[in-house]
C-alpha angles and dihedrals in degrees: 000000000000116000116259109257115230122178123198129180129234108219116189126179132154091009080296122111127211128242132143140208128259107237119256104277102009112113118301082007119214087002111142123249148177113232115261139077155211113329109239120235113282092007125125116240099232088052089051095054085048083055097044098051086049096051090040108040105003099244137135110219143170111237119214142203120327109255109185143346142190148161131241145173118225103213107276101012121130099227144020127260120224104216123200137197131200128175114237148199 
């Protein structure tokens, strides 16, 4: 089974980052994360983190190069997720 593909956006301003904090009993509560999400089927992952920003903060923004990547297995998935990360402006 292929990994599940996840995009996030690394958001930096004022030599600060952005990242935000999982709601108290959502999944993986008050884990930290970088805004993003799952890649669709068939969409390309720089035009999903453009979706997702959309969807997520309302922001249009341009998404640069990608600056790391790497897979990993929550305990007990089936699969890994492919996690991707692009700097953005």
């Amino acid at each position: 089974m292929p990994p599940l593909l996840v995009v996030a956006a690394v958001i930096e301003r004022d030599s600060r980052i952005l990242i935000g904090q999982r709601k108290p009993g959502s999944k993986h509560a008050l884990k930290w994360e970088f805004p993003g999400g799952k890649v669709e089927p068939g969409e390309d992952p720089r035009d999903a983190l453009q979706r997702e920003l959309r969807e997520e903060l309302a922001l249009e923004a341009h998404i640069g190069e990608q600056i790391d990547a790497y897979e990993f297995r929550y305990p007990g998935a089936e699969r890994t997720t492919a996690l991707l990360f692009f700097q953005v402006t």
